[in-house]
ZADO-1210 file (C-alpha; in nm, 4 decimals, padded with zeros to 6 digits):
<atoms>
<atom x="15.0858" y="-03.1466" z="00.8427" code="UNK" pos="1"/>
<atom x="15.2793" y="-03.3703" z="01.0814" code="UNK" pos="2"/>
<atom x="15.1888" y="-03.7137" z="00.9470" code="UNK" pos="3"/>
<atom x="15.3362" y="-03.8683" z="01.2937" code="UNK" pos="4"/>
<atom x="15.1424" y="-03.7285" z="01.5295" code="UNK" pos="5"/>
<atom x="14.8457" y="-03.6648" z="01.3199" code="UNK" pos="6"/>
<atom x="14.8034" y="-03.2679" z="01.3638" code="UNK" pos="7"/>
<atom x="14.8539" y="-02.9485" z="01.1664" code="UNK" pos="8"/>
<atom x="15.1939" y="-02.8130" z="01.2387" code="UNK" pos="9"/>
<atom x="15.1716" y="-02.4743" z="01.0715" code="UNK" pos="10"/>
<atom x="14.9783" y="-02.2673" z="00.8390" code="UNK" pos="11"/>
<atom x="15.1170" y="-02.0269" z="00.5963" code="UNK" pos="12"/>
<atom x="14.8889" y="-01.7224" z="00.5237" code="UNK" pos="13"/>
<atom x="14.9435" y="-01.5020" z="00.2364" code="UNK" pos="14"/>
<atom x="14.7543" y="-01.6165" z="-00.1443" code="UNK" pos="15"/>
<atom x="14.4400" y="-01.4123" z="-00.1805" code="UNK" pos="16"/>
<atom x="14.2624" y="-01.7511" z="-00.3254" code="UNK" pos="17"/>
<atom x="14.2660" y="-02.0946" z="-00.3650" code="UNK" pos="18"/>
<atom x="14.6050" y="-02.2864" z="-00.3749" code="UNK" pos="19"/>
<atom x="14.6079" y="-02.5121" z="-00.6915" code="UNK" pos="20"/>
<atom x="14.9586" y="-02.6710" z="-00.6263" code="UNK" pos="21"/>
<atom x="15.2647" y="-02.7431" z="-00.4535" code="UNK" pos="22"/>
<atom x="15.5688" y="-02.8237" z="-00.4807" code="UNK" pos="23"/>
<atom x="15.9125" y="-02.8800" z="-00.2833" code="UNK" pos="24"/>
<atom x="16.2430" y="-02.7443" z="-00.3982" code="UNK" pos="25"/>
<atom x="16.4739" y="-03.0795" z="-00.5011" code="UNK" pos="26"/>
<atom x="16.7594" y="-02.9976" z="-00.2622" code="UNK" pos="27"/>
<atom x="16.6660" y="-02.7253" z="-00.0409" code="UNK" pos="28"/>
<atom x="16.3486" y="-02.8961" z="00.1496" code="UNK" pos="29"/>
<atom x="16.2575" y="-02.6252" z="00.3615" code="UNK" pos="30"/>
<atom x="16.1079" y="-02.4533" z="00.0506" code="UNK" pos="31"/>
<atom x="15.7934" y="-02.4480" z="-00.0675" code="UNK" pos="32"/>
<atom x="15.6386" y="-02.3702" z="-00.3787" code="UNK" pos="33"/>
<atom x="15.2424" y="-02.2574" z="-00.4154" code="UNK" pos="34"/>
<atom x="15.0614" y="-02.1679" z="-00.7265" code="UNK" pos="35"/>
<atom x="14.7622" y="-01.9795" z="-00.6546" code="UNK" pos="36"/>
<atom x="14.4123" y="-01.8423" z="-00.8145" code="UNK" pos="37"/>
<atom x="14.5856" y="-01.4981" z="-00.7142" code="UNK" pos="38"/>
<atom x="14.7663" y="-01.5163" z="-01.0273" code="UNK" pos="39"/>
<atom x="15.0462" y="-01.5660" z="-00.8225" code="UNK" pos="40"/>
<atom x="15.3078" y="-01.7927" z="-00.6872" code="UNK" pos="41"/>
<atom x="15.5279" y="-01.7954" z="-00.3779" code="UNK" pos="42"/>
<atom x="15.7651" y="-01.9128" z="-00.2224" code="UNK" pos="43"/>
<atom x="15.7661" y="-01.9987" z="00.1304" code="UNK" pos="44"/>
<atom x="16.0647" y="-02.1439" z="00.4119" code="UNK" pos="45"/>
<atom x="15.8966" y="-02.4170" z="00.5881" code="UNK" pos="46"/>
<atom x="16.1179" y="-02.3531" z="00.9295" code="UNK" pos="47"/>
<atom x="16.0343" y="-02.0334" z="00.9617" code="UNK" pos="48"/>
<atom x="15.7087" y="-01.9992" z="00.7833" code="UNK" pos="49"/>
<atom x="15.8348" y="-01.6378" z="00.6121" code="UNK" pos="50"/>
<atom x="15.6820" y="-01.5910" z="00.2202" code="UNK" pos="51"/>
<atom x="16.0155" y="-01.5728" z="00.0704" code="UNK" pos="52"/>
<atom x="15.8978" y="-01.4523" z="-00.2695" code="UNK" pos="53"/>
<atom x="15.6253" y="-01.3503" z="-00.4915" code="UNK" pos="54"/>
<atom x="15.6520" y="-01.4413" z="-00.8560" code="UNK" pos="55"/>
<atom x="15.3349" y="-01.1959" z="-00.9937" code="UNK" pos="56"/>
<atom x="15.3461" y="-00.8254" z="-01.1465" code="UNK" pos="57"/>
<atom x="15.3902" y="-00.7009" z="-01.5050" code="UNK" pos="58"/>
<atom x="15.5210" y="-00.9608" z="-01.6758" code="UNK" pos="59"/>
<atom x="15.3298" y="-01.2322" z="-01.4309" code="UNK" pos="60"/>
<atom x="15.0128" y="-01.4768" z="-01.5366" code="UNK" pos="61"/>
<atom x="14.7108" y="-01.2644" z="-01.5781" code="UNK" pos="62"/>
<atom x="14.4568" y="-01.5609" z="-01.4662" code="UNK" pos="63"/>
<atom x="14.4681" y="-01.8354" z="-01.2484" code="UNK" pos="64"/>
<atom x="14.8721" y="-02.0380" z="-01.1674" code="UNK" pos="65"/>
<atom x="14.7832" y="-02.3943" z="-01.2161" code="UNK" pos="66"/>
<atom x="15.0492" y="-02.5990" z="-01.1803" code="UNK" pos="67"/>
<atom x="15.4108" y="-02.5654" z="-01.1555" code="UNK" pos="68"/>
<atom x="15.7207" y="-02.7170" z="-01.1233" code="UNK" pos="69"/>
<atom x="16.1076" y="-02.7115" z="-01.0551" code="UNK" pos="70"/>
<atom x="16.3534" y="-02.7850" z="-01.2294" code="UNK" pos="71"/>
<atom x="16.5994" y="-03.0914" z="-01.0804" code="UNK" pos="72"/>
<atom x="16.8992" y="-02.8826" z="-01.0637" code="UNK" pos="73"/>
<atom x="16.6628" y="-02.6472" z="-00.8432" code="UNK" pos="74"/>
<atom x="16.7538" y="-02.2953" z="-01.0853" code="UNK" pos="75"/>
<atom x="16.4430" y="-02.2393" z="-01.2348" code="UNK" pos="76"/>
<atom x="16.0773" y="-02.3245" z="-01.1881" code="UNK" pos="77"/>
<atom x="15.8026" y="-02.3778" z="-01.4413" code="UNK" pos="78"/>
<atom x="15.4613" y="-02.2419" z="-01.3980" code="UNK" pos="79"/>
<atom x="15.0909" y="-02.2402" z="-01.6269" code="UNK" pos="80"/>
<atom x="14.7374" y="-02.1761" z="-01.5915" code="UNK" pos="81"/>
<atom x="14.4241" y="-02.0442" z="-01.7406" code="UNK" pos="82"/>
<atom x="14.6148" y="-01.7668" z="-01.9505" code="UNK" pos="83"/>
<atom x="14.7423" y="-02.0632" z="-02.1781" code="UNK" pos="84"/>
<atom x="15.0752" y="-01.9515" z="-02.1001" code="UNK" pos="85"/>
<atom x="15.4035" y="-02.0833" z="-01.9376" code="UNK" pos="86"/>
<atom x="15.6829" y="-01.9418" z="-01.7799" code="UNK" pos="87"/>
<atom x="16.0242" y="-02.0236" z="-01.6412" code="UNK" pos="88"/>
<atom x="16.0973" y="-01.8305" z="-01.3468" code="UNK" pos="89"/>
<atom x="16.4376" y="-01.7701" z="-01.2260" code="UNK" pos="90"/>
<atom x="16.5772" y="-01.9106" z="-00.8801" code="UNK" pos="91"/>
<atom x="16.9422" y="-01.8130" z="-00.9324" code="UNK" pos="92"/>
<atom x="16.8524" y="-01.4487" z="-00.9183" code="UNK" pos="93"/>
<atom x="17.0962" y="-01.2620" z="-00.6520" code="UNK" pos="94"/>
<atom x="16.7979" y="-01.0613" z="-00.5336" code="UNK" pos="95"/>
<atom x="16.6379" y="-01.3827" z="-00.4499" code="UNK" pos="96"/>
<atom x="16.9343" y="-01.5892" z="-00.3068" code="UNK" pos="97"/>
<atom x="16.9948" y="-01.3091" z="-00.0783" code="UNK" pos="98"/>
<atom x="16.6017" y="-01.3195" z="00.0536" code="UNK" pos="99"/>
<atom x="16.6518" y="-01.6650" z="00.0874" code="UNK" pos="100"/>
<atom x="16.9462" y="-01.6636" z="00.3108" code="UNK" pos="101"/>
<atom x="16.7849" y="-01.3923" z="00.5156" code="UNK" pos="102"/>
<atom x="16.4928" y="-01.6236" z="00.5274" code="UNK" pos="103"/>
<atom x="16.6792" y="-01.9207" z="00.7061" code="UNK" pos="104"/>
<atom x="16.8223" y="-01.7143" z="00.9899" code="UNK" pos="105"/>
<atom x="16.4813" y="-01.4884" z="01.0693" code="UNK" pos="106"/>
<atom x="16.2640" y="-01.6186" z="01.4032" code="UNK" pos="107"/>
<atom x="15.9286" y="-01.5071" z="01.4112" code="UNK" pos="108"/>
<atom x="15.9111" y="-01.5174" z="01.7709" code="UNK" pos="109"/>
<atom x="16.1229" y="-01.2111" z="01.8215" code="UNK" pos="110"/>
<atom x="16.0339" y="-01.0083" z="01.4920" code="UNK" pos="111"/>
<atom x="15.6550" y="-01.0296" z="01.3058" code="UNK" pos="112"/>
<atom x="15.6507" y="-01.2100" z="01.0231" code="UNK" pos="113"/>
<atom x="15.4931" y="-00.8758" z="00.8400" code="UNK" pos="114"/>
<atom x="15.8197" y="-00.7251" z="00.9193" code="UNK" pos="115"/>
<atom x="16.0388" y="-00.9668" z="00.6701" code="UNK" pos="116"/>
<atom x="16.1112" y="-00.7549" z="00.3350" code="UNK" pos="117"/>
<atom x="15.9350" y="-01.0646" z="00.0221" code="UNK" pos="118"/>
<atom x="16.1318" y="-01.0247" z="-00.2912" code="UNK" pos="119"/>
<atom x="15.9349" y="-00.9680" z="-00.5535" code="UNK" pos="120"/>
<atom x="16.0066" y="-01.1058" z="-00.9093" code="UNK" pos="121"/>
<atom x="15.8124" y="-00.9760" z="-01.1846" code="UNK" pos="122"/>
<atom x="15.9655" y="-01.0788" z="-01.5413" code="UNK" pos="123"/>
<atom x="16.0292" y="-01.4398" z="-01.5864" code="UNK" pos="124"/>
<atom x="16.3061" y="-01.5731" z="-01.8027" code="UNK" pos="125"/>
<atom x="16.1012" y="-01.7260" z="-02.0786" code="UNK" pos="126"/>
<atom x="15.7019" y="-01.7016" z="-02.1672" code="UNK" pos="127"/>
<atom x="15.5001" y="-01.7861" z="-02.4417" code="UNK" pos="128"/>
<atom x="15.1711" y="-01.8788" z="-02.5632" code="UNK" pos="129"/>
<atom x="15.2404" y="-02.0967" z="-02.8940" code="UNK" pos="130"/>
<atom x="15.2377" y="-02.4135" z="-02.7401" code="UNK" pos="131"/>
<atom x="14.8559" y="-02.4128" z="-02.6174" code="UNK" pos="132"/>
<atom x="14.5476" y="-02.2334" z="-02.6856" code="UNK" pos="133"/>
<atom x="14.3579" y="-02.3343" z="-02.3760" code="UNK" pos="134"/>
<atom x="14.4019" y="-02.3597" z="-01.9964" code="UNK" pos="135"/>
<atom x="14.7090" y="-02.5590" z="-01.9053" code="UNK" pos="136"/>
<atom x="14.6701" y="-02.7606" z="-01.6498" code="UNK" pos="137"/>
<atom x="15.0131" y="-02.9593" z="-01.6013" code="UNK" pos="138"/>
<atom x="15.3750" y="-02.8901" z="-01.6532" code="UNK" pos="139"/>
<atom x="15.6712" y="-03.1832" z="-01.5647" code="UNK" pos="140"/>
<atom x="16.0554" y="-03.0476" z="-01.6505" code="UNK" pos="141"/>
<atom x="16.1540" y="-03.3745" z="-01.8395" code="UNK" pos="142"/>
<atom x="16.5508" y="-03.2797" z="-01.8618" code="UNK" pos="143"/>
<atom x="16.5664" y="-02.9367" z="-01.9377" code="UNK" pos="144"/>
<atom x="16.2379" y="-02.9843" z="-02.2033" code="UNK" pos="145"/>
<atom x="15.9090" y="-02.9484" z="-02.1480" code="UNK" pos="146"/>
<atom x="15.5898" y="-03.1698" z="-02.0961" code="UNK" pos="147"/>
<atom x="15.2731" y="-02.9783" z="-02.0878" code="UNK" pos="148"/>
<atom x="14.8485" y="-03.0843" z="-02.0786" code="UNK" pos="149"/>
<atom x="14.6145" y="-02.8477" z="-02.2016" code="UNK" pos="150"/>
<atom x="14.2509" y="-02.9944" z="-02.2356" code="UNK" pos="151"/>
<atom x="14.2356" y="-03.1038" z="-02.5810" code="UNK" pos="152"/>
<atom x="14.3288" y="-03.4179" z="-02.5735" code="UNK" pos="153"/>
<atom x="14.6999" y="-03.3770" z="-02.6236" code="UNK" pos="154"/>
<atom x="15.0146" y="-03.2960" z="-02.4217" code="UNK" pos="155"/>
<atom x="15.3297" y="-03.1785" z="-02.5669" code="UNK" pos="156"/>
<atom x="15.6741" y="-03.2280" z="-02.5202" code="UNK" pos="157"/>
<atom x="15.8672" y="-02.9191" z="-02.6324" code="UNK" pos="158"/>
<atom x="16.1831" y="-02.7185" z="-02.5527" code="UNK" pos="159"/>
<atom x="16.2608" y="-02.3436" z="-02.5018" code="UNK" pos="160"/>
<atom x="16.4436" y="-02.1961" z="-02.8087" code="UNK" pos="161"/>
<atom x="16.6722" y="-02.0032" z="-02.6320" code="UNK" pos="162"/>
<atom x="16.8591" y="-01.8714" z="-02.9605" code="UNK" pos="163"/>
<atom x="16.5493" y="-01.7099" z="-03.1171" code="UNK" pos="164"/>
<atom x="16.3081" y="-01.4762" z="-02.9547" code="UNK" pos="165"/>
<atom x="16.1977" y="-01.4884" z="-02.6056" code="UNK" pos="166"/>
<atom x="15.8888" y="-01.6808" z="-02.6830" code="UNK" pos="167"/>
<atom x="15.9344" y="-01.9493" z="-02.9369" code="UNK" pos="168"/>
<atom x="15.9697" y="-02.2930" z="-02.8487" code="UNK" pos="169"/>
<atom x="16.0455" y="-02.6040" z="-03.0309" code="UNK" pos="170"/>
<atom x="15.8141" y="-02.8729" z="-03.0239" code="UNK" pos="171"/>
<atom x="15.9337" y="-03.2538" z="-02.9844" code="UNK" pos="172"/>
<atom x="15.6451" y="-03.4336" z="-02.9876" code="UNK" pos="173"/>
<atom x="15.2383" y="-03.4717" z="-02.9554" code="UNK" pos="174"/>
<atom x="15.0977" y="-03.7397" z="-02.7362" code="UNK" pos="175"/>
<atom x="14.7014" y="-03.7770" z="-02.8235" code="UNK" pos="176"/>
<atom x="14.5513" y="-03.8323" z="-02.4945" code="UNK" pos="177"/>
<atom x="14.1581" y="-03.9526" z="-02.5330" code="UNK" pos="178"/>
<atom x="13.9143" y="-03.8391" z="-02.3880" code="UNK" pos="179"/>
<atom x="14.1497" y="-03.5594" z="-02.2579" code="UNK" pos="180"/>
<atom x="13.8819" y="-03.2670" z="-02.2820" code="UNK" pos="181"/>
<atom x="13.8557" y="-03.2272" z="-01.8891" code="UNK" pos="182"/>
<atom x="14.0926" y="-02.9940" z="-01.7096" code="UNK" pos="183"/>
<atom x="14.2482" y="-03.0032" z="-01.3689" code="UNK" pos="184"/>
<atom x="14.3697" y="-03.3416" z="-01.4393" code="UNK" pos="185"/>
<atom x="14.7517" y="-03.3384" z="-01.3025" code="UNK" pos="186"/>
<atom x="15.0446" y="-03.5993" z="-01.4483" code="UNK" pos="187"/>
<atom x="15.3378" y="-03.7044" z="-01.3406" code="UNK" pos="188"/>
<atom x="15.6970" y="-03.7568" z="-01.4848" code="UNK" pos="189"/>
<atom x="15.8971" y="-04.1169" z="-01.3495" code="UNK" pos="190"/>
<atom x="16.2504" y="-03.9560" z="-01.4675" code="UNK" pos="191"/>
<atom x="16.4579" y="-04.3038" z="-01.4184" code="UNK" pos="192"/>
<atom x="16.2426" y="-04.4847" z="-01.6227" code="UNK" pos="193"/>
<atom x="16.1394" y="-04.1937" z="-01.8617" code="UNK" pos="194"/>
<atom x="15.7575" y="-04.2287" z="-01.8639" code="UNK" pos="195"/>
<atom x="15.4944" y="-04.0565" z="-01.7959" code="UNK" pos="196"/>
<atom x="15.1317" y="-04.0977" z="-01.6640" code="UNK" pos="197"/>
<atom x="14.7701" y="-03.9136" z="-01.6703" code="UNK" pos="198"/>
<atom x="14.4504" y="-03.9803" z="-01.6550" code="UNK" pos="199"/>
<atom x="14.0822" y="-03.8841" z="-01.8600" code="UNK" pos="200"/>
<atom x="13.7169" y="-03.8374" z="-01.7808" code="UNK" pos="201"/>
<atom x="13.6524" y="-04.1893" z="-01.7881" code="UNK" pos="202"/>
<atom x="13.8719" y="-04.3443" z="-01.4961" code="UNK" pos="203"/>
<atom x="14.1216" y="-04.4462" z="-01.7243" code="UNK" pos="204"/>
<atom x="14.5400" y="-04.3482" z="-01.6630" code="UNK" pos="205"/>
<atom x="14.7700" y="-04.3809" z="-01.9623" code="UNK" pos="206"/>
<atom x="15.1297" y="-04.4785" z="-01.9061" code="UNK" pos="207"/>
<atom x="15.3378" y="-04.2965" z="-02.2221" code="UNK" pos="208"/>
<atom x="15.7176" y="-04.3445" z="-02.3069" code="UNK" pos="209"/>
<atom x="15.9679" y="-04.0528" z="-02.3441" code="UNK" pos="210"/>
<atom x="16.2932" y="-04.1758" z="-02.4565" code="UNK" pos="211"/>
<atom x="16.2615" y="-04.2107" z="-02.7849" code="UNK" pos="212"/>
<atom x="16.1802" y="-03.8545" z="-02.8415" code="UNK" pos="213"/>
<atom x="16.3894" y="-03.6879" z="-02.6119" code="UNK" pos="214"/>
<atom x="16.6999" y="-03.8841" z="-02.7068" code="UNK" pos="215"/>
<atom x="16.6372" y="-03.8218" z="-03.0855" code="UNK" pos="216"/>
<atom x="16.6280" y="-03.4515" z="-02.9371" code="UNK" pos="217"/>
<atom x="16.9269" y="-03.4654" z="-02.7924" code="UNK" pos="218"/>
<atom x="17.1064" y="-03.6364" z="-03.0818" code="UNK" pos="219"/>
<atom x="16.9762" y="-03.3396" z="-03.3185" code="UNK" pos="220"/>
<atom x="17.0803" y="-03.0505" z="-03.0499" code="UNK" pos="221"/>
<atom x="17.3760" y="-02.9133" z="-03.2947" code="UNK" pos="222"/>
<atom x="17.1254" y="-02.8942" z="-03.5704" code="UNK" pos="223"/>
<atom x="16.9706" y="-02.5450" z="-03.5981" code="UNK" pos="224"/>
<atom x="16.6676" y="-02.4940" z="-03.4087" code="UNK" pos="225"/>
<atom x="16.3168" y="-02.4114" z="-03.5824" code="UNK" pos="226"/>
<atom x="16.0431" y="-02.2378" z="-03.4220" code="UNK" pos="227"/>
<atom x="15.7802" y="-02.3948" z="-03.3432" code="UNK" pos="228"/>
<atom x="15.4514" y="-02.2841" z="-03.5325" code="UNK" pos="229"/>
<atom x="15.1147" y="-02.3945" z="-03.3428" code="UNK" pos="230"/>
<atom x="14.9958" y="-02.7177" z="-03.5188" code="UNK" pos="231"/>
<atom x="15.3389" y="-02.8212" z="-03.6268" code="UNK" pos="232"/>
<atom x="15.4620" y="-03.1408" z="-03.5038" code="UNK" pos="233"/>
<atom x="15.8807" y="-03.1956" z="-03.4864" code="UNK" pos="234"/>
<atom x="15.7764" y="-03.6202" z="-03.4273" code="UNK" pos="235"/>
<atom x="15.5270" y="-03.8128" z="-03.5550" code="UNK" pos="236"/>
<atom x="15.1943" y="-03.7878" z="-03.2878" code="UNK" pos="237"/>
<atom x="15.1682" y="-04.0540" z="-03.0705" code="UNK" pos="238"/>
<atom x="14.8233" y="-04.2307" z="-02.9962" code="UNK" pos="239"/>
<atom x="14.8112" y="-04.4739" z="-02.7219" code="UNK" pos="240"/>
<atom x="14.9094" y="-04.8049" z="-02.8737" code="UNK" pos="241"/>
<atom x="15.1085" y="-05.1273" z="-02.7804" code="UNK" pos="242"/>
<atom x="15.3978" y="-04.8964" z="-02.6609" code="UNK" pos="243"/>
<atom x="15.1442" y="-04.6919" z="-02.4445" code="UNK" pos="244"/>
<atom x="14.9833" y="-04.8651" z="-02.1398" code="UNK" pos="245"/>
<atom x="14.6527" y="-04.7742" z="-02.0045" code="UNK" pos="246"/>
<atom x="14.5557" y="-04.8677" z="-01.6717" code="UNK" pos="247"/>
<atom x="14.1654" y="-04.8503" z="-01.5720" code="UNK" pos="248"/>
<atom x="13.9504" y="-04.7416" z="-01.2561" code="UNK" pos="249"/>
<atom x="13.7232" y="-05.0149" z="-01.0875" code="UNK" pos="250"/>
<atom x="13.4072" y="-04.8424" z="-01.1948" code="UNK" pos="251"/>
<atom x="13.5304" y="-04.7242" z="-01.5212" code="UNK" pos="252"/>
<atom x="13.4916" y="-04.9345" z="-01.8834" code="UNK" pos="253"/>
<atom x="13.7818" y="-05.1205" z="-02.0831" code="UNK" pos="254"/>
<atom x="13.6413" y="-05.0082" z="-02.4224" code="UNK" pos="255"/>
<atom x="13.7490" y="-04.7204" z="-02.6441" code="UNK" pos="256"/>
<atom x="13.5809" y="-04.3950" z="-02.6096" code="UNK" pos="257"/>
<atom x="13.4319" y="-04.4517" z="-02.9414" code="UNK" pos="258"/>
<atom x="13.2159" y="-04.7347" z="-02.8078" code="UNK" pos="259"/>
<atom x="13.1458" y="-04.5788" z="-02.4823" code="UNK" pos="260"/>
<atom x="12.7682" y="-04.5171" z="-02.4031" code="UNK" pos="261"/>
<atom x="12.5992" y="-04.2150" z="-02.3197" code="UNK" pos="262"/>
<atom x="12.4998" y="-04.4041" z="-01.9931" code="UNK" pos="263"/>
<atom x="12.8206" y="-04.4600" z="-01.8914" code="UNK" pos="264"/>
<atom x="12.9115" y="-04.2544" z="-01.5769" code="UNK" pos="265"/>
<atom x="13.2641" y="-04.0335" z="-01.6185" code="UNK" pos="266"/>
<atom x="13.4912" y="-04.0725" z="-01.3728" code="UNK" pos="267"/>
<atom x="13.8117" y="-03.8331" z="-01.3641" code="UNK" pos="268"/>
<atom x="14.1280" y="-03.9356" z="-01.3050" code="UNK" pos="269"/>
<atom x="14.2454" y="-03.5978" z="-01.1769" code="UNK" pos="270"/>
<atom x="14.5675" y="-03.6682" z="-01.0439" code="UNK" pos="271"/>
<atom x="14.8193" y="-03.9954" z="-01.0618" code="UNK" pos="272"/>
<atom x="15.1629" y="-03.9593" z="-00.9443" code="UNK" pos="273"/>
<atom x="15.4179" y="-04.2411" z="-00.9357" code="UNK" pos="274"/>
<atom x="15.6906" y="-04.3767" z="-00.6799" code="UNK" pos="275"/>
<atom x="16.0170" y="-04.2418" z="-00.6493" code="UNK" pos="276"/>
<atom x="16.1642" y="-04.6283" z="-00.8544" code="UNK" pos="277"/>
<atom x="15.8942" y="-04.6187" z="-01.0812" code="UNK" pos="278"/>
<atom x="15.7339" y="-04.9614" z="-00.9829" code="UNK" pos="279"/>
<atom x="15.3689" y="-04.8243" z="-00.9058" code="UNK" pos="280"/>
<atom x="15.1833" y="-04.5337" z="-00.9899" code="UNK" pos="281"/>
<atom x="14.8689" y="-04.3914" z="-00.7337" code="UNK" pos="282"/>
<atom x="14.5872" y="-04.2055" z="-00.8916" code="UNK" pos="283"/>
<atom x="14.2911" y="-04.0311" z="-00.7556" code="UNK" pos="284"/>
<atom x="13.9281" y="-04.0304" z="-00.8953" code="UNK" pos="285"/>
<atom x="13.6653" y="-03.7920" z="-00.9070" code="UNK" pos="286"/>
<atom x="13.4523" y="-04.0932" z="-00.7072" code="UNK" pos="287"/>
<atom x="13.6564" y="-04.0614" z="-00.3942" code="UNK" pos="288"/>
<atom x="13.8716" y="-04.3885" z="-00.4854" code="UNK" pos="289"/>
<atom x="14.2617" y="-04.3535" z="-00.4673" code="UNK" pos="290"/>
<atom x="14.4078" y="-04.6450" z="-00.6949" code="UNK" pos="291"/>
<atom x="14.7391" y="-04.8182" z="-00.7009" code="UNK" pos="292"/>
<atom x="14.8766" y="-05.0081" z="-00.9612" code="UNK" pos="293"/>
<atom x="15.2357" y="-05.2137" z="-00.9692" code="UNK" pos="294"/>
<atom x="15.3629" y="-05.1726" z="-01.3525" code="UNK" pos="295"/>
<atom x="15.5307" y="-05.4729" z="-01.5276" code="UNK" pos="296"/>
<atom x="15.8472" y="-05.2670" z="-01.7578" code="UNK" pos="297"/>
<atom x="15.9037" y="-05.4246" z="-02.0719" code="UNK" pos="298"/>
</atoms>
């Protein structure tokens, strides 16, 4: 969309279903990433509107691509859905590099589009299903670690272990999110100040620090790695306290979900996403209402 002159400037054809996210590549801004109910996700060049890529096949998500994302030094990508299961894809692939470069230089005004040969990657560098049992609905790269929302009130921060078997992960740390049962409710990552933010089912967005758990990480890196085992926790869980803020939709109640009545109307918080310094965070509600809030850092 061409937000200048207010009109659609192309449309990219190809998913089989709905689009549930996308997402830009960090340096390369001419691609685009979209996760798809096709079980699929692909990658597309802006300039010359050719699908690049399809990430689906054998080793692909057998249910619906949720949400994905790259990582900042634009190698990999990230992607989860309704299988429970996340995956790193790889963008450093020859196979792909060289369907990217012969993306940049094709004009689909002299050859169809349908004549442009898509890569097709179909085993992903890492998968696993220990970290959730349930749809997951978010993934942020924080670093090169993990932070993921499934709809049980919790999101994890976790790590690949690369030295052990291809699916085992080490887990960092539990955030308890509450009320946190709904799904389709996005977050976002603010990686200069090392926060991150998402919302519930009753209007309310929760503002959770990183640092302390990924540095401890960090510092603990030439330890041996464990694998994780599902209900293990590496850190202590973290319920939103004096070091978590919450920030609150008009409509919604400033009360704990305890002591919320049964008359009180839900409002999700489906998606809040914050500004490229960190000073405010915008979040959209289920009620039509888009939010912004200017956070005070302590």
């Amino acid at each position: 969309i061409n937000v200048a002159e207010n009109l659609v400037d192309k449309v990219l054809v190809g998913h089989g279903s709905s689009v549930n996210e996308l997402r830009i590549h960090p340096f390369n801004h001419s691609l685009l990433f979209s996760a798809s109910n096709d079980c699929s996700i692909r990658l597309w060049n802006l300039q010359t509107e050719v699908c690049v890529a399809i990430f689906a096949g054998e080793k692909g998500h057998t249910n619906q691509v949720i949400t994905i994302d790259i990582h900042l030094l634009g190698n990999c990508f990230a992607s989860a859905g309704m299988d429970a299961c996340i995956k790193i894809w790889n963008l450093k692939d020859p196979h792909l590099e060289v369907a990217i470069e012969a993306s940049n230089s094709y004009d689909p005004l002299k050859i169809p589009l349908t004549s442009f040969k898509t890569y097709i990657q179909q085993l992903p560098l890492f998968s696993t299903l220990k970290i959730h049992s349930d749809y997951v609905d978010s993934v942020r790269w924080v670093g090169d670690c993990i932070l993921s929302k499934s709809t049980r009130c919790r999101v994890v921060l976790w790590s690949p272990a690369t030295n052990t078997s291809t699916d085992s992960a080490v887990i960092l740390q539990e955030f308890y999110l509450p009320s946190g049962e709904n799904w389709f409710v996005k977050m976002d990552v603010c990686i200069p100040l090392d926060i991150f933010a998402v919302g519930n089912t009753w209007g309310q967005v929760f503002v959770y620090p990183l640092s302390t758990f990924r540095n401890k990480y960090v510092r603990e890196k030439g330890k041996q790695e464990t694998e994780f085992n599902p209900g293990e926790e590496r850190f202590q869980c973290t319920h939103p306290s004096t070091h978590v803020s919450a920030l609150y939709h008009q409509g919604s109640s400033k009360v704990n979900s305890s002591a919320k009545s049964s008359m009180m109307k839900k409002i999700n918080a489906r998606h809040s996403v914050f500004s490229p310094n960190g000073q405010y965070v915008v979040s959209c509600f289920d009620s039509g209402a888009i939010q912004l809030w200017k956070l005070t850092h302590h």
